[in-house]
C-alpha positions as CSV (number, residue, x, y, z in Angstrom):
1,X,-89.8,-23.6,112.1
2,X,-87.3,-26.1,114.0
3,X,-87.2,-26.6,117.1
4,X,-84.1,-27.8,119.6
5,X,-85.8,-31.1,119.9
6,X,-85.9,-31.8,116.1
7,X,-82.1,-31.3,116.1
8,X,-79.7,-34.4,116.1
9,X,-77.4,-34.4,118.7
10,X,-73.3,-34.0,119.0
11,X,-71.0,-36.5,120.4
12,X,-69.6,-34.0,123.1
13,X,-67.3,-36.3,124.0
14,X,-65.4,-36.3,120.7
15,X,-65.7,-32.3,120.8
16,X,-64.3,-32.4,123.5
17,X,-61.3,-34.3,122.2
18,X,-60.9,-32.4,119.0
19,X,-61.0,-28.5,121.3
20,X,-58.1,-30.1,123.6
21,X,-55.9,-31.5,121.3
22,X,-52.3,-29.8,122.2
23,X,-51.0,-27.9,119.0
24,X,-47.6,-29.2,118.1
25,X,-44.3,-27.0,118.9
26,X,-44.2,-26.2,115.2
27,X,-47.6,-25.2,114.6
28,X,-47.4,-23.3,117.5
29,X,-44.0,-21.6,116.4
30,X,-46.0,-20.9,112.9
31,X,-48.9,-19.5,114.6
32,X,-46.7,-16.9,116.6
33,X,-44.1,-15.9,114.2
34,X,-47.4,-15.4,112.0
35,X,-48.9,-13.0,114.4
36,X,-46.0,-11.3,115.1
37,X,-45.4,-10.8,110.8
38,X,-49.0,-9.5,110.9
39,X,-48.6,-7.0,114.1
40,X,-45.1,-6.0,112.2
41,X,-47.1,-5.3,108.7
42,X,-50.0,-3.8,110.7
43,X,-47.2,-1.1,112.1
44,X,-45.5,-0.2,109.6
45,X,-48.9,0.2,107.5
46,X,-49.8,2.9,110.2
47,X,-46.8,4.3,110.1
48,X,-46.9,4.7,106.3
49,X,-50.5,5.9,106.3
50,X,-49.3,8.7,108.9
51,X,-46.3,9.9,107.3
52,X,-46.4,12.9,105.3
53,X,-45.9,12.4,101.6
C-alpha cells in the first residue's frame, strides 16, 4: 500500500495556470449554444415521452 509521501508531487503553480486560463469568445459561444441544443433536445424528449401515442 502507498502512501502520500511516496507520491511525486505537482507543479501547482502550472495548475494553477492551466484552471485560469480565460476560454476564448468562441469557445465560449460553442459551449452555450451546446447547452442550450442539449436543454432544447432534453425538452422535447420529455415532451415526446409524455405525449400520448
Amino acid at each position: 500500500m502507498r502512501r502520500f509521501d511516496d507520491l511525486p508531487e505537482a507543479d501547482t503553480g502550472r495548475l494553477r495556470d492551466r484552471l485560469r486560463e480565460r476560454p476564448s469568445r468562441r469557445g465560449f459561444i460553442a459551449r452555450v449554444l451546446g447547452a442550450g441544443t442539449a436543454v432544447g433536445v432534453g425538452s422535447l424528449a420529455l415532451v415526446n415521452r409524455g405525449a400520448p401515442g
